[in-house]
N, C-alpha and C positions, 0 to 999 in steps of 0.2 A: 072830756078827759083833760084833766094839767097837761098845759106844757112842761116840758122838762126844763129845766134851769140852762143859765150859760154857765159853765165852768171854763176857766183856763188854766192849765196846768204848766207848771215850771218846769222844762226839760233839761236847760242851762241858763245862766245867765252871765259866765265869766268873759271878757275882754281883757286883750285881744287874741289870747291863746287859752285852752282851760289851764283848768286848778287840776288835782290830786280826784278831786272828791265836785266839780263842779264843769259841766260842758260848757261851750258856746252858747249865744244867744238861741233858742228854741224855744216853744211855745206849745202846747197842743189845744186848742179852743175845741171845747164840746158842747155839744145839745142832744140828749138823746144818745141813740147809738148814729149821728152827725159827728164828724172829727176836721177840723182841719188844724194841720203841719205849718206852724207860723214861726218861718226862720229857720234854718236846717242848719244850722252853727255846728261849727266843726266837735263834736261828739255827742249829740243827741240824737242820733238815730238808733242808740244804743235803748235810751230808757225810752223813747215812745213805744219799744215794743214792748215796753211792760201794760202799756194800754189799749193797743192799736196793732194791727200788724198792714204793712205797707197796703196791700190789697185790701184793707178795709176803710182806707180814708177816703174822704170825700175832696180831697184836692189839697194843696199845696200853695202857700201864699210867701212868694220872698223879699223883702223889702227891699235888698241892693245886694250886690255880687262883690262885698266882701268875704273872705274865706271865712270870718268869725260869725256870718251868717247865712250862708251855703255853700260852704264846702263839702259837708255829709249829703249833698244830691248826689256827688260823687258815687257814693256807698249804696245808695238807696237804689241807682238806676242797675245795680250789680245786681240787690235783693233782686229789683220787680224783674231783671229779665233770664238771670243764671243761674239762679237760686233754688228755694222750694217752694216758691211763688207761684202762681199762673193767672195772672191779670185778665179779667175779661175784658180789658178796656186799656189802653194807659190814662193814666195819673191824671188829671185837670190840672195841672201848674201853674200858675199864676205870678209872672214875673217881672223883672227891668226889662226893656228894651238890652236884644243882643244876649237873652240865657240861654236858648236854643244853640247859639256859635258856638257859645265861651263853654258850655258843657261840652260839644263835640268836639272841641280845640285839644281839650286837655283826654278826652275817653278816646280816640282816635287813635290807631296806633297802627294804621296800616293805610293802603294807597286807598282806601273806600272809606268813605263818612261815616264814624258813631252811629246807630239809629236810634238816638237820643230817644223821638218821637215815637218810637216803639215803646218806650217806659213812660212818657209823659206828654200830655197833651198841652203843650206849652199857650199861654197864653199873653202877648206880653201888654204890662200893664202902661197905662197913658194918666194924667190928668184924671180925676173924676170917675175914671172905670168904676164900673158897678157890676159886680155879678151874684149870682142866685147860688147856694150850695145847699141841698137843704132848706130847711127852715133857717136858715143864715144871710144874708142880705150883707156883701163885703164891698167897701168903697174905698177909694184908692186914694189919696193926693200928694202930688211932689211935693217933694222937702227938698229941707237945702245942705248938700252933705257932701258940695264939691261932684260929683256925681250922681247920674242916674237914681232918685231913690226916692220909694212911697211912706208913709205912714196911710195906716188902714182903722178903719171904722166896724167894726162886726156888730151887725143888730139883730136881734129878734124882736117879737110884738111887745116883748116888755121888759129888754136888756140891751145895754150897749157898752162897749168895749172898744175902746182907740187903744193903737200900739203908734209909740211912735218912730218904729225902725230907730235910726241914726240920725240926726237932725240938728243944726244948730236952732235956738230959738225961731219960731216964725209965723205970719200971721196964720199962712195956710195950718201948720199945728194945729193952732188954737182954734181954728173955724172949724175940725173937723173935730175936737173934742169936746165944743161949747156942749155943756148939758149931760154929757155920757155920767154912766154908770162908775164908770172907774178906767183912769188911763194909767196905762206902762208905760212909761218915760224913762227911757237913758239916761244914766248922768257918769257918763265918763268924764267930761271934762272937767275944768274949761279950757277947750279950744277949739279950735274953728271947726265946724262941725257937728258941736256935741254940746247939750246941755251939761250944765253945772248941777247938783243940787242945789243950790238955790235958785236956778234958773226951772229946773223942775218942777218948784214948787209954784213959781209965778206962773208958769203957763197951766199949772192945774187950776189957779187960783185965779187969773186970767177969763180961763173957759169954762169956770163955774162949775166943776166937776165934781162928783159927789166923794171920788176916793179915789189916790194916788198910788199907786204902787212903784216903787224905784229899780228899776234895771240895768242891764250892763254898766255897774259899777265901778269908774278905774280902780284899779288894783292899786295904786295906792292910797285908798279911800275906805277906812274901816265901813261896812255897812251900817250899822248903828249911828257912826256920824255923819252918812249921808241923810239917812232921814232924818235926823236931829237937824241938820242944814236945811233942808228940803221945808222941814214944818213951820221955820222964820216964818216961813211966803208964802203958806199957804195951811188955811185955820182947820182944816180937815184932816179926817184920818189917814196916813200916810205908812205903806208896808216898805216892807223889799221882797224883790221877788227871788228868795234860797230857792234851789234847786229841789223838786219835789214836793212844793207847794202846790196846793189846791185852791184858788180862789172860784167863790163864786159869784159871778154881776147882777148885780141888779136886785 
């Protein structure tokens, strides 16, 4: 039997607050009926349940604990535990160092601790983490973004896909996307922390990658002349990732 394809679907992709018509940074990576919730940006737990319903994903992967990339755990831990949910499990979560506190810091609201861990099974990520979801093989590596913070790797036997969270240029970047299928790159900048579109496209072009897709956008950056910027630096096909896109890798 085929494998099923990797898709990753565009849940938001607006910085650092949404648009009208566009969330925060989210992601939904599929295989199959496999789901994982990449980046829970403040309004996208609204349209992953047009795909997905919280009890049906396979885990939860967040690159850094800005609010424009997990703030909707917020929301989510209400779904999986108040709701019309019933979790056989909590959540596999996959996180910065410190998402465990920083959720029960702010869901806390009496002299007993949040039971965060009751909605999610926190995981926090390191260096090089690797873990299993499915048919999904996700690997982790810091970046450099002033803070705590991963870009990830998603493979199957014959698809790969690098996100690269929030990041200024670096080499760990580009060593995790040498070769992939297709990488998501930020280009809010430039400033310290954040790819430029043109820096987007060097590090696609860099790591040898088959196709670019452009995400968290600054807002003062028409999308069209980001990737217009972007394709200077790099000879490949280059998207943007609108809101409610379906790519598929590999």
């Amino acid at each position: 039997m085929a494998t099923a394809p990797l898709t990753v679907t565009v849940l938001g992709s607006a910085t650092p607050y949404p648009t009208a018509d566009n969330p925060c940074s989210g992601y939904l990576l599929s295989v199959g009926r496999t789901h994982v919730w990449v980046d829970a940006g403040t309004g996208t737990l609204g349209p992953l349940q047009r795909y997905v319903r919280l009890d049906g994903l396979a885990g939860i992967w967040i690159s850094h604990l800005h609010a424009d990339h997990s703030a909707d755990l917020l929301t989510a831990y209400y779904g999986a535990l108040f709701a019309d949910l019933t979790l056989a499990a909590p959540i596999p979560l996959l996180g910065p160092p410190g998402t465990a506190d920083r959720l029960a810091g702010f869901l806390t609201n009496g002299p007993h601790r949040s039971p965060v861990e009751s909605a999610f099974a926190v995981t926090e990520l390191t260096d090089g983490h690797r873990a299993r979801l499915g048919p999904l093989t996700l690997t982790s590596s810091a970046v450099e973004h002033g803070m705590p913070a991963f870009a990830l790797r998603a493979e199957t036997g014959r698809a790969s896909l690098v996100y690269s969270g929030d990041t200024a240029p670096c080499a760990a970047l580009t060593a995790l996307a040498t070769g992939c299928d297709l990488l998501l790159c930020e280009a809010e900048g430039p400033d310290e922390g954040h790819h430029s579109p043109e820096q987007a496209g060097a590090t696609a072009a860099s790591a040898g990658v088959a196709r670019l897709v452009l995400t968290h956008v600054g807002r003062a950056i028409a999308p069209a002349d980001a990737v217009a910027r972007a394709a200077v630096h790099y000879p490949g096909p280059v998207g943007y990732a609108a809101p409610g896109t379906v790519f598929t890798v590999g």
